[in-house]
Backbone as XML, in Angstrom:
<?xml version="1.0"?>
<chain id="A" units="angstrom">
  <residue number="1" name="UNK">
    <atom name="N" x="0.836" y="-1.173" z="0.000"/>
    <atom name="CA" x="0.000" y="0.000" z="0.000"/>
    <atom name="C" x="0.884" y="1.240" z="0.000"/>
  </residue>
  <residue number="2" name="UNK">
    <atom name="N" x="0.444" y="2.117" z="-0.819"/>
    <atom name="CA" x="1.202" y="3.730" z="-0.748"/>
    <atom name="C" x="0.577" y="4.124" z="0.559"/>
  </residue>
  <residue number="3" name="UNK">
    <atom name="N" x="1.777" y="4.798" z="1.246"/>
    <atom name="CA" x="1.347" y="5.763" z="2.195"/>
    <atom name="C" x="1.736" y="7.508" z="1.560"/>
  </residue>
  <residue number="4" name="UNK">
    <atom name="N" x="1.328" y="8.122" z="1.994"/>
    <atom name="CA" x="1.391" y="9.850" z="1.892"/>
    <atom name="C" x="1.663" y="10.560" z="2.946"/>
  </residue>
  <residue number="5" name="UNK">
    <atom name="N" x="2.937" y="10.895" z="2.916"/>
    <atom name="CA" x="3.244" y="11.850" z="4.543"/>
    <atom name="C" x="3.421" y="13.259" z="3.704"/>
  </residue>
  <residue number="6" name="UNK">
    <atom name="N" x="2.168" y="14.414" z="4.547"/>
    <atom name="CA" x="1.884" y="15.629" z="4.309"/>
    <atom name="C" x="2.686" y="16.551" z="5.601"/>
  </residue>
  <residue number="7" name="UNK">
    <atom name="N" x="3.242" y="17.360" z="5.673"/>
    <atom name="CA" x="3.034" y="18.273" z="6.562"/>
    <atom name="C" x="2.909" y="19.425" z="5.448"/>
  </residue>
  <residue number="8" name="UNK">
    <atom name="N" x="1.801" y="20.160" z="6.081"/>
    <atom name="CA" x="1.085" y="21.559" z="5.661"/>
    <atom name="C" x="1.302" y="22.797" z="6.549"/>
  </residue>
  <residue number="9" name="UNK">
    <atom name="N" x="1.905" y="23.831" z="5.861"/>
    <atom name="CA" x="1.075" y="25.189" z="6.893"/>
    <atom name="C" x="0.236" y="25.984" z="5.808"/>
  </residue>
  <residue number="10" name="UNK">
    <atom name="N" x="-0.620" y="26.590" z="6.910"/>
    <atom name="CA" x="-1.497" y="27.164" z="6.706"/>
    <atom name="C" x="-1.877" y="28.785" z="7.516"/>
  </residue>
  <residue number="11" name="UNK">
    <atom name="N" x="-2.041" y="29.453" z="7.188"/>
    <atom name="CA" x="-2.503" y="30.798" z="7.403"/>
    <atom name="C" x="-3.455" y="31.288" z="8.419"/>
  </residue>
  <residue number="12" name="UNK">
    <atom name="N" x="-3.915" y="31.268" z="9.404"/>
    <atom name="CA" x="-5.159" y="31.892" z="10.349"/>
    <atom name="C" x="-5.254" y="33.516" z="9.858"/>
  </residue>
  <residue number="13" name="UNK">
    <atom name="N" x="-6.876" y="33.376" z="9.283"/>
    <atom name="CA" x="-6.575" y="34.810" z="9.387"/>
    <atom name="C" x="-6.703" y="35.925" z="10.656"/>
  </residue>
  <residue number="14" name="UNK">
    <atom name="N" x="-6.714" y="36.951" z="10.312"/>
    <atom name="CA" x="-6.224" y="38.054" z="11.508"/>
    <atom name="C" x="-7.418" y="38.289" z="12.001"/>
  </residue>
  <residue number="15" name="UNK">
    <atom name="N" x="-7.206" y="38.366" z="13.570"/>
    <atom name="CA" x="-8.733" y="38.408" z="14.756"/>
    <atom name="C" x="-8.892" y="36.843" z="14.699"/>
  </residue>
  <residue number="16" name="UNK">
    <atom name="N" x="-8.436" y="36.031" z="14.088"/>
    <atom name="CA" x="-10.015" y="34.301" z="14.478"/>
    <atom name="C" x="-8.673" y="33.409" z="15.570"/>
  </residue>
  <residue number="17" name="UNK">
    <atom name="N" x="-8.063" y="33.934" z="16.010"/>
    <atom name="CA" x="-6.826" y="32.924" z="17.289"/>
    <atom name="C" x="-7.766" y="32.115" z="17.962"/>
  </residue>
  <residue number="18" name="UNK">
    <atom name="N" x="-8.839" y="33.096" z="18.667"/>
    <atom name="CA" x="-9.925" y="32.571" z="19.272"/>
    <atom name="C" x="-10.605" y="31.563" z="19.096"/>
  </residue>
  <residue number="19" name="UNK">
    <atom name="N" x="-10.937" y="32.033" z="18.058"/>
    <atom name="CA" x="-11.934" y="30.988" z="17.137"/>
    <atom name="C" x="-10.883" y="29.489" z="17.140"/>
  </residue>
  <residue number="20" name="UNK">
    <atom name="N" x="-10.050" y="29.877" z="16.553"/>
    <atom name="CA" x="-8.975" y="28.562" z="16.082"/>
    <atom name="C" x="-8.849" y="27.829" z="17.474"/>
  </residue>
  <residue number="21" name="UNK">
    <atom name="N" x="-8.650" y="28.405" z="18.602"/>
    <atom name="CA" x="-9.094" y="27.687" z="20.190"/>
    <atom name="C" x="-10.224" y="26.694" z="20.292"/>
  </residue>
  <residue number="22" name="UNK">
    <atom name="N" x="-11.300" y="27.230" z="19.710"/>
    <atom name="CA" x="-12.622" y="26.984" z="19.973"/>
    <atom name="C" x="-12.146" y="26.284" z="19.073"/>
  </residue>
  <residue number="23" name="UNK">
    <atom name="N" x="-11.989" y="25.954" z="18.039"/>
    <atom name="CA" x="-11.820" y="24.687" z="16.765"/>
    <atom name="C" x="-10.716" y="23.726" z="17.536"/>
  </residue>
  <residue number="24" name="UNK">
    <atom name="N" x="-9.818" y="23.813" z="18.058"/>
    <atom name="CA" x="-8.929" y="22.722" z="18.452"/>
    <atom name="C" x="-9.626" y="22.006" z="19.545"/>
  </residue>
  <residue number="25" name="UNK">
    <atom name="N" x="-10.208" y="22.691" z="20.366"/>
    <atom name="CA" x="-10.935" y="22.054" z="21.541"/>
    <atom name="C" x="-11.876" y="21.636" z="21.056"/>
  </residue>
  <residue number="26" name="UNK">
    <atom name="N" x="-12.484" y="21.645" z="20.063"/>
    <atom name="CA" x="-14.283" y="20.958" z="19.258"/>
    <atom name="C" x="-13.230" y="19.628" z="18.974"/>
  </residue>
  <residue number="27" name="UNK">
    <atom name="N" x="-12.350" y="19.889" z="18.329"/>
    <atom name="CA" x="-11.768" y="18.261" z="17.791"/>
    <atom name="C" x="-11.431" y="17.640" z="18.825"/>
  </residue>
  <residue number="28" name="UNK">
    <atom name="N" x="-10.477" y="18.259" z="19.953"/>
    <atom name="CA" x="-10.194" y="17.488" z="21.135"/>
    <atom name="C" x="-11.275" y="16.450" z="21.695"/>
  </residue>
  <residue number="29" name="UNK">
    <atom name="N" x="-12.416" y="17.437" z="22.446"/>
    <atom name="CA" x="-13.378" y="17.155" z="22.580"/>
    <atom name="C" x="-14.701" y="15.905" z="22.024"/>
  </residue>
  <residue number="30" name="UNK">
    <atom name="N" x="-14.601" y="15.798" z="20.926"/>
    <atom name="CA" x="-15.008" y="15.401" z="20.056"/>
    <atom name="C" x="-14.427" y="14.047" z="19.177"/>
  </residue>
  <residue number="31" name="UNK">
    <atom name="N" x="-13.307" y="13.630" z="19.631"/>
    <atom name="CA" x="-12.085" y="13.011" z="19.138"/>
    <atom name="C" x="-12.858" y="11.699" z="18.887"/>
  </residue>
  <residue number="32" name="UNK">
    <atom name="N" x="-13.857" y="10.897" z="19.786"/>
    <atom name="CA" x="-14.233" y="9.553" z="19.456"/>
    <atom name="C" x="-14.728" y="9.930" z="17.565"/>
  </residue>
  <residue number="33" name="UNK">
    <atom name="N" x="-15.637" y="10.924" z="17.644"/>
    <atom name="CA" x="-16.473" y="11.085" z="16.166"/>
    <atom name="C" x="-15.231" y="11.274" z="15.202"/>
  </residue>
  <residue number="34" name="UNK">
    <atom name="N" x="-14.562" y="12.224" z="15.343"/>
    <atom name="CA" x="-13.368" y="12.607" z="14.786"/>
    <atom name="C" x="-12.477" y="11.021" z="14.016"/>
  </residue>
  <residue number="35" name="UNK">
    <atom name="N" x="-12.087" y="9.923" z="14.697"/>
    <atom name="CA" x="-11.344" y="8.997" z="14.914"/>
    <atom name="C" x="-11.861" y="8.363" z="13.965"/>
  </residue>
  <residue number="36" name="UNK">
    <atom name="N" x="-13.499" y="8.551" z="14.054"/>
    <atom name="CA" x="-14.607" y="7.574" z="13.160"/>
    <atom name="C" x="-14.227" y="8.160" z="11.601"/>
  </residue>
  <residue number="37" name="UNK">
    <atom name="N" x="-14.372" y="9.678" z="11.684"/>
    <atom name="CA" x="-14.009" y="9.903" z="10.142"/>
    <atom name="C" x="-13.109" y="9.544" z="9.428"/>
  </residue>
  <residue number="38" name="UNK">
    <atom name="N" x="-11.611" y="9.579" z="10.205"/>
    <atom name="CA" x="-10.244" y="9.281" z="9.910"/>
    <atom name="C" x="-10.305" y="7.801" z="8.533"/>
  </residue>
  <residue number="39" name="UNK">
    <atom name="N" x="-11.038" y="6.755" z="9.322"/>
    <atom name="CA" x="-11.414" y="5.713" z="8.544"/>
    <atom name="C" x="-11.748" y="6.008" z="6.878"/>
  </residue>
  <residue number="40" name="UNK">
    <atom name="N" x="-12.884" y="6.111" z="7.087"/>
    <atom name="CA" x="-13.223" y="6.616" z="5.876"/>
    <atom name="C" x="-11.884" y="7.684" z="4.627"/>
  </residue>
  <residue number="41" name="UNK">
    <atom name="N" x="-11.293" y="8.555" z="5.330"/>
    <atom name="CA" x="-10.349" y="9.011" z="4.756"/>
    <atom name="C" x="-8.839" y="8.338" z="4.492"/>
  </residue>
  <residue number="42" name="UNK">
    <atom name="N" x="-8.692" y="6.898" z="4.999"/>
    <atom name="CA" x="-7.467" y="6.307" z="5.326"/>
    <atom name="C" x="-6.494" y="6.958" z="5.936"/>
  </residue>
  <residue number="43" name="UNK">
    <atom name="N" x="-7.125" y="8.002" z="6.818"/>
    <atom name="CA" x="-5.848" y="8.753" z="7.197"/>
    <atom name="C" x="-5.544" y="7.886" z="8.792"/>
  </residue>
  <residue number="44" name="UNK">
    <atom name="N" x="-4.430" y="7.453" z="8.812"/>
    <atom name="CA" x="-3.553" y="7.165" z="9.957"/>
    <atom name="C" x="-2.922" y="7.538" z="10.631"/>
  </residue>
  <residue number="45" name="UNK">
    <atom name="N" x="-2.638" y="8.828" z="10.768"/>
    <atom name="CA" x="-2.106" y="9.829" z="11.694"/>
    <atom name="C" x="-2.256" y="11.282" z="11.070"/>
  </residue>
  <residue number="46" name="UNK">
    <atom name="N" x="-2.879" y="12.331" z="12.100"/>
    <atom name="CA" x="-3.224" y="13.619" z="11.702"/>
    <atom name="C" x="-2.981" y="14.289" z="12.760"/>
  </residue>
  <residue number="47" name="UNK">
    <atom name="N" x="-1.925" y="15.387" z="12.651"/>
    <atom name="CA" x="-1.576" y="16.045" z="14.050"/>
    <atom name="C" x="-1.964" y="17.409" z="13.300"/>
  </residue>
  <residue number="48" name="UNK">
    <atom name="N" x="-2.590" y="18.286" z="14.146"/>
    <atom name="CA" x="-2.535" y="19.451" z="14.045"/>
    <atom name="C" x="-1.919" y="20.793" z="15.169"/>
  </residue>
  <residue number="49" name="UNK">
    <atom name="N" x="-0.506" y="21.670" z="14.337"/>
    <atom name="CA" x="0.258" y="22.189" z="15.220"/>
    <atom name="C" x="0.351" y="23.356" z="15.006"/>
  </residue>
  <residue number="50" name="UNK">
    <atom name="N" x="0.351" y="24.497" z="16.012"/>
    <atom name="CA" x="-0.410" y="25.682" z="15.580"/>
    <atom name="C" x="0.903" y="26.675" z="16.287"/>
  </residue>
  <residue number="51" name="UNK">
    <atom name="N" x="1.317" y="27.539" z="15.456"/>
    <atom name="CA" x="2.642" y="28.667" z="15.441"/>
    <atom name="C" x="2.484" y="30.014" z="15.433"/>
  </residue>
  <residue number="52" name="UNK">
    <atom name="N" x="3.012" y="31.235" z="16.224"/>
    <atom name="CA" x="2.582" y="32.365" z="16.018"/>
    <atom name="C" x="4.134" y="32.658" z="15.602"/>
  </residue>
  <residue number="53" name="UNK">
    <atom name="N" x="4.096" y="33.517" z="14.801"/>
    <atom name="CA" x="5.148" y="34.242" z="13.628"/>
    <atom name="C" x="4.900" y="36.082" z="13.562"/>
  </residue>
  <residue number="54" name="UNK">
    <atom name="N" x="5.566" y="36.372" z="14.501"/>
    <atom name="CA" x="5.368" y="38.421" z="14.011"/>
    <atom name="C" x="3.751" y="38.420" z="14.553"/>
  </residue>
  <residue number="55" name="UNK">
    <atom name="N" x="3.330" y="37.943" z="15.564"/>
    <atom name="CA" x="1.897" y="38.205" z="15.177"/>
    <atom name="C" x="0.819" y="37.348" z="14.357"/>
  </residue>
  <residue number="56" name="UNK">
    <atom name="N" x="1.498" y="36.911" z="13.391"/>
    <atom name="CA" x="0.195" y="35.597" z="12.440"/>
    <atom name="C" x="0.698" y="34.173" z="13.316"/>
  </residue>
  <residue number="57" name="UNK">
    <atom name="N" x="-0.797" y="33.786" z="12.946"/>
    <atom name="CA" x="-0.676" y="32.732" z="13.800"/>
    <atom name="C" x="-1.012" y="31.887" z="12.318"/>
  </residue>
  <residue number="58" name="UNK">
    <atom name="N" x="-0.438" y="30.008" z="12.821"/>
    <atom name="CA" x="-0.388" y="29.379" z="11.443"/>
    <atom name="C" x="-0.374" y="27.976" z="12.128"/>
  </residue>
  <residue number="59" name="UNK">
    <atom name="N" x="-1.455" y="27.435" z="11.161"/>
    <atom name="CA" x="-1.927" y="26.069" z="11.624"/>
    <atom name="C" x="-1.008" y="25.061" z="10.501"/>
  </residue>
  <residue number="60" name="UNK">
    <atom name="N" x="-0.143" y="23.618" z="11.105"/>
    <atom name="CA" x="0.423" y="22.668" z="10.482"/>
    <atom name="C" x="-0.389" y="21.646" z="10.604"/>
  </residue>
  <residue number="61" name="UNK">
    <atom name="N" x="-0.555" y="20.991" z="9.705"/>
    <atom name="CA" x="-1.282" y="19.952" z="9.548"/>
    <atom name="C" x="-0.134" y="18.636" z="8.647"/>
  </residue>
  <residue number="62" name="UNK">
    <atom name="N" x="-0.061" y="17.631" z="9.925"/>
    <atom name="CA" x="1.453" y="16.452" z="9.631"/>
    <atom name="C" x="-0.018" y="15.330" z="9.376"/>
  </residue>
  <residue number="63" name="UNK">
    <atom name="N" x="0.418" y="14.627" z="8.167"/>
    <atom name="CA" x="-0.626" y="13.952" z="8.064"/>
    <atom name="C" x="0.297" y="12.334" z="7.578"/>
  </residue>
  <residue number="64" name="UNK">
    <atom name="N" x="-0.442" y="10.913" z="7.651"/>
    <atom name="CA" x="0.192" y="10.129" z="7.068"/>
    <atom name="C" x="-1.335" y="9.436" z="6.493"/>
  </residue>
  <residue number="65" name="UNK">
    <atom name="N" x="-1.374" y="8.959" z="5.041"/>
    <atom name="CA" x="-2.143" y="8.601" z="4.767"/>
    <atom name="C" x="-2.464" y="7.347" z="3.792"/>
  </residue>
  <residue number="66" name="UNK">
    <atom name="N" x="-3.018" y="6.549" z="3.335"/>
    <atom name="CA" x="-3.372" y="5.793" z="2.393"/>
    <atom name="C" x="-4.381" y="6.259" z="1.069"/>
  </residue>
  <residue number="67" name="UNK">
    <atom name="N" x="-4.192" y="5.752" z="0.119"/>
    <atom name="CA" x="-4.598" y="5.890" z="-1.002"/>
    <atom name="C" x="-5.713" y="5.522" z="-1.052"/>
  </residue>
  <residue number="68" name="UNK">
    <atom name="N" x="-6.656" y="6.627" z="-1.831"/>
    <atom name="CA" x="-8.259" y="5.940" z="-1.599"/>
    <atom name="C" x="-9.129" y="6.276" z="-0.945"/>
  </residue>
  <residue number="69" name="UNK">
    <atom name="N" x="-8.578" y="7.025" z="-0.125"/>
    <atom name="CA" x="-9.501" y="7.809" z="1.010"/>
    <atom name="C" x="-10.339" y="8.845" z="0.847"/>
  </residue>
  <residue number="70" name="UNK">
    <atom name="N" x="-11.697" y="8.753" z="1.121"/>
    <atom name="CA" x="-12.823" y="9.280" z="1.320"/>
    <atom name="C" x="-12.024" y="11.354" z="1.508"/>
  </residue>
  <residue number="71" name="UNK">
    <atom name="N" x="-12.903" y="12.128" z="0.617"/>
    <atom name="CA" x="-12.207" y="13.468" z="0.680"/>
    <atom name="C" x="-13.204" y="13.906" z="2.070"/>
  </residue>
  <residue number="72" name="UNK">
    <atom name="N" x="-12.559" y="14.524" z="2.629"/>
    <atom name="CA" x="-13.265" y="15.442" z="4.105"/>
    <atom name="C" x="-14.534" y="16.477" z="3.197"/>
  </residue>
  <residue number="73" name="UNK">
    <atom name="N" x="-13.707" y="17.055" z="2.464"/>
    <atom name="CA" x="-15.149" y="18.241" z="1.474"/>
    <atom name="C" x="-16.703" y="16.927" z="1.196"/>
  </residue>
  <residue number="74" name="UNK">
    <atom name="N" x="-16.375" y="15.922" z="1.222"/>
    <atom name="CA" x="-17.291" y="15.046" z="0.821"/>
    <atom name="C" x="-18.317" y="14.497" z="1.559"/>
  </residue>
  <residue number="75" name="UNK">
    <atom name="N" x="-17.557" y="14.476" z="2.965"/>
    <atom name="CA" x="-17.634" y="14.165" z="4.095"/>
    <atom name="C" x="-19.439" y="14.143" z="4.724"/>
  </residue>
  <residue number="76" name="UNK">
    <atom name="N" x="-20.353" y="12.957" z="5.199"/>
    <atom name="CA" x="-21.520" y="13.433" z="5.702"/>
    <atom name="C" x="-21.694" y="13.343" z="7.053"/>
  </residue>
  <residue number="77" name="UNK">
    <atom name="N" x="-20.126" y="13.149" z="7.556"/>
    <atom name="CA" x="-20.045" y="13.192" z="9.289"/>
    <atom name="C" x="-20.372" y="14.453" z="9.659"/>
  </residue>
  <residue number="78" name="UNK">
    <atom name="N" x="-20.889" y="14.547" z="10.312"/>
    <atom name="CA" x="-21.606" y="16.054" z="11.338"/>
    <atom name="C" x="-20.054" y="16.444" z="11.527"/>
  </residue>
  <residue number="79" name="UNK">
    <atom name="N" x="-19.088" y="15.949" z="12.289"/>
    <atom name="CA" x="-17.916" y="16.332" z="13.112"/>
    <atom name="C" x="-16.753" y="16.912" z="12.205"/>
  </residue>
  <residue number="80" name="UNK">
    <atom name="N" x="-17.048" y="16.207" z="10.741"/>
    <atom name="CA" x="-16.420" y="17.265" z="9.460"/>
    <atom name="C" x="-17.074" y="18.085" z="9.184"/>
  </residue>
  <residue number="81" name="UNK">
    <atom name="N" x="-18.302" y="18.477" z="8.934"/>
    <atom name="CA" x="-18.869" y="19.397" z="8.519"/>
    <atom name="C" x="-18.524" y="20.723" z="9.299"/>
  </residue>
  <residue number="82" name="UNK">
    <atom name="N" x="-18.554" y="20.156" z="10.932"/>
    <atom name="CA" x="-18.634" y="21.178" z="11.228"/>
    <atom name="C" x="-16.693" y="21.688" z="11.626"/>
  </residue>
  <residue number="83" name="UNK">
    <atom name="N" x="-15.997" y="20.966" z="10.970"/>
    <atom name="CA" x="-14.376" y="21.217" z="11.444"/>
    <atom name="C" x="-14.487" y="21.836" z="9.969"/>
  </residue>
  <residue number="84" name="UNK">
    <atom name="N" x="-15.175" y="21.870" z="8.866"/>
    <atom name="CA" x="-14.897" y="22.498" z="7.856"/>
    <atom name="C" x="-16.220" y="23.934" z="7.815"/>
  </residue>
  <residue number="85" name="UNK">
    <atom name="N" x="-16.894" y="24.333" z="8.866"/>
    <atom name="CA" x="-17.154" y="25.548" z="9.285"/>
    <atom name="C" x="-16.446" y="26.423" z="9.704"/>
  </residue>
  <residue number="86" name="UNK">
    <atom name="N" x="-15.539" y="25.901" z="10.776"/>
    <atom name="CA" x="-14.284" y="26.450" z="11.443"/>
    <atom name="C" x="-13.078" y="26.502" z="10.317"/>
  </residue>
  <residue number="87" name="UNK">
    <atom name="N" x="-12.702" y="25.450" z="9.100"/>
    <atom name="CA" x="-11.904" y="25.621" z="8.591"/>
    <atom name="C" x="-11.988" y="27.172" z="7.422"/>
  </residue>
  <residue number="88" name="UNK">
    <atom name="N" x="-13.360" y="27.618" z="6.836"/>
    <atom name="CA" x="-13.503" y="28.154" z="6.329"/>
    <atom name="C" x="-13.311" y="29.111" z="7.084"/>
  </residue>
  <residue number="89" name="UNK">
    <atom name="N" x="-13.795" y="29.441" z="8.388"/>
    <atom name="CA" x="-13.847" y="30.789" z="8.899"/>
    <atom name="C" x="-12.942" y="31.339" z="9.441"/>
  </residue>
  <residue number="90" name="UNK">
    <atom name="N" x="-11.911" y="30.055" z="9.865"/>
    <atom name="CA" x="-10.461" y="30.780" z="10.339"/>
    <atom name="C" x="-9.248" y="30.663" z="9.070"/>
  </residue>
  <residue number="91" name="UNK">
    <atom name="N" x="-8.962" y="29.985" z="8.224"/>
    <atom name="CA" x="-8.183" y="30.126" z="6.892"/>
    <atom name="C" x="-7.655" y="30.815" z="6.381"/>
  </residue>
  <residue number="92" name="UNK">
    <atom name="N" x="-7.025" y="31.523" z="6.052"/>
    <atom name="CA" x="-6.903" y="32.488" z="5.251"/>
    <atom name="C" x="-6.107" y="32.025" z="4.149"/>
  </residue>
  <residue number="93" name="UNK">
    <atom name="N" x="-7.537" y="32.018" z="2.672"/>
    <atom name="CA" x="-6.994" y="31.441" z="1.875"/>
    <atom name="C" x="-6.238" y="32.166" z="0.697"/>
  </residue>
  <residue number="94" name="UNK">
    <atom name="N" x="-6.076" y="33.550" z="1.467"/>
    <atom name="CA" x="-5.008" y="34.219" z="0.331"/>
    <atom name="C" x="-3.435" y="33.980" z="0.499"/>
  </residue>
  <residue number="95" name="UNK">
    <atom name="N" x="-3.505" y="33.233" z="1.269"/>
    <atom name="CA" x="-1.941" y="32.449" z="1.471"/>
    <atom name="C" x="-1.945" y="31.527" z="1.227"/>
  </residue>
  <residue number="96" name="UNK">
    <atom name="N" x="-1.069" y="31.472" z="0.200"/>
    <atom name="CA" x="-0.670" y="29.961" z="-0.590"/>
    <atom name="C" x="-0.054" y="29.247" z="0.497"/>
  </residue>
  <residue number="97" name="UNK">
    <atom name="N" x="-0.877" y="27.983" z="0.511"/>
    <atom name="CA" x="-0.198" y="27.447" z="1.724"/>
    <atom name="C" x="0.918" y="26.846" z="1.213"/>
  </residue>
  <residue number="98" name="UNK">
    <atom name="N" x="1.749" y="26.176" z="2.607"/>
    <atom name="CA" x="3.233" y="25.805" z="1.771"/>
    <atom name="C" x="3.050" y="24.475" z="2.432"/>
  </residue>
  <residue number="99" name="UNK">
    <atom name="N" x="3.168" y="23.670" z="1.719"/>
    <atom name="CA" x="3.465" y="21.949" z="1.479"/>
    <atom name="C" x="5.527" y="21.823" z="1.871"/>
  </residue>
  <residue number="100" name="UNK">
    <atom name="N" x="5.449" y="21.223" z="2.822"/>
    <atom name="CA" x="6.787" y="21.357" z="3.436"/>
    <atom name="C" x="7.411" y="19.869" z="2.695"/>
  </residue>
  <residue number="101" name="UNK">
    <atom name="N" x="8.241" y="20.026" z="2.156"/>
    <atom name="CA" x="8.648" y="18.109" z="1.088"/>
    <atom name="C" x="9.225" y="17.341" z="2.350"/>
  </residue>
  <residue number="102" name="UNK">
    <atom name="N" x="8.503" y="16.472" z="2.692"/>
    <atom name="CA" x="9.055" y="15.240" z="3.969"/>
    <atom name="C" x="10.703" y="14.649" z="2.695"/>
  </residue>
  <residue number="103" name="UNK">
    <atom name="N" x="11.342" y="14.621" z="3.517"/>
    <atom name="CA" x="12.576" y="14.093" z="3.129"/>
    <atom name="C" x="13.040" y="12.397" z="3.897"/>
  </residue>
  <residue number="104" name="UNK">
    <atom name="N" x="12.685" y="12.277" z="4.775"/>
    <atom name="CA" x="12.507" y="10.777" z="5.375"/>
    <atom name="C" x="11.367" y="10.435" z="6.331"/>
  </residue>
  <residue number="105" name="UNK">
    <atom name="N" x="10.567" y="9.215" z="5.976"/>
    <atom name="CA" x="9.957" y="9.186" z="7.052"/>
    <atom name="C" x="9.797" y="7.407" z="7.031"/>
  </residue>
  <residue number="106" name="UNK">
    <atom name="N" x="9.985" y="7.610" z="8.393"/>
    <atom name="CA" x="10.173" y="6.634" z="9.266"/>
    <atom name="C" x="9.135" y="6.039" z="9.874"/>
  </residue>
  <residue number="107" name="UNK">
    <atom name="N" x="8.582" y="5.152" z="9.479"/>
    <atom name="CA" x="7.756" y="4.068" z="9.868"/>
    <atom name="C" x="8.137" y="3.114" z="10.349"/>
  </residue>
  <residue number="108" name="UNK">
    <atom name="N" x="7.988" y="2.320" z="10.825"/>
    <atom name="CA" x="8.261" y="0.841" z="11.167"/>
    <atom name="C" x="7.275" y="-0.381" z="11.108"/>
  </residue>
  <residue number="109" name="UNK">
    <atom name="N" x="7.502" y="-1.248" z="10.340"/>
    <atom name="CA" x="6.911" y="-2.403" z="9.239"/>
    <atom name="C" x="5.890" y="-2.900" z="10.142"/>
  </residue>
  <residue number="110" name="UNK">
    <atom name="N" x="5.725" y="-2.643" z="11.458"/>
    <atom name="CA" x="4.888" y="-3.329" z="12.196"/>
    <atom name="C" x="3.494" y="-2.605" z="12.055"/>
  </residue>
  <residue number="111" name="UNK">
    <atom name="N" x="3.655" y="-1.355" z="12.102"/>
    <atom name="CA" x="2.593" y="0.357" z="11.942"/>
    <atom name="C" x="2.484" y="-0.094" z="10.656"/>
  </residue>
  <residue number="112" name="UNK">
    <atom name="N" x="3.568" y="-0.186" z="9.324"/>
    <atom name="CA" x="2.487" y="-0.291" z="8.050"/>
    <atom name="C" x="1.624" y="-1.336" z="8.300"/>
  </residue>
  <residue number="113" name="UNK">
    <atom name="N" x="1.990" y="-2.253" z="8.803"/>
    <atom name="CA" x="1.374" y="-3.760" z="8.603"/>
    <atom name="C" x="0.125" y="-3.354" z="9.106"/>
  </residue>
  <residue number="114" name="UNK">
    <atom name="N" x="-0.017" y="-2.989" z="10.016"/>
    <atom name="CA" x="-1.492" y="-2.727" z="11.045"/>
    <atom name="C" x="-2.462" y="-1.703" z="10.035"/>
  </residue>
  <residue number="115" name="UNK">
    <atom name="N" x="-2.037" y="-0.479" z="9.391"/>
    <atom name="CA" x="-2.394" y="-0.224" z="8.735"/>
    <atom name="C" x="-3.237" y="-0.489" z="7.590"/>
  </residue>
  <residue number="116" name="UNK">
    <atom name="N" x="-2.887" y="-1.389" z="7.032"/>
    <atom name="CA" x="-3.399" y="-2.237" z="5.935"/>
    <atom name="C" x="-4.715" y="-3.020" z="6.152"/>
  </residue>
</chain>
């Protein structure tokens, strides 16, 4: 099986820090429903890590994934819908986000295996 290791940043726009609080704690919170979607998307590990820079604050998203997976935009889980309310409203999608190139990643044959 292909796996896909993402790390992403991404942009918060200016005033929503708050908001982006209130969105990390809905997923925290929420994590059994959350866990349920993951499936559907083949995603196997999704960390989300959040940076302030000069003032902007900027959400990373480290992802490892399988091929095949169900898109989140597609999504008819309540617990995406509503992480993609929060994603729209805190975003700021006039920043090209930057796709960081993973240069090694390290798995171990026991994690792919389980995976599968």
């Amino acid at each position: 099986m292909k796996l896909t290791s993402e790390p992403s940043r991404f942009k918060v726009k200016k005033g929503k820090a708050e908001v982006v609080e209130q969105w990390m704690n809905f997923l925290n919170e929420h994590m059994d429903k959350v866990l349920l979607t993951l499936n559907d998307e083949k995603m196997f590990v999704e960390t989300i890590f959040k940076e302030e820079i000069n003032g902007a604050v900027y959400l990373y998203w480290y992802s490892v994934q399988g091929e095949g997976g169900a898109e989140l935009e597609n999504s008819e889980h309540e617990v995406d819908k509503k992480h993609m309310e929060f994603w729209n409203e805190c975003i700021d999608l006039s920043y090209q986000p930057v796709d960081i190139e993973p240069k090694v990643v390290m798995i171990q044959e026991k994690v792919k295996d389980a995976m599968k």
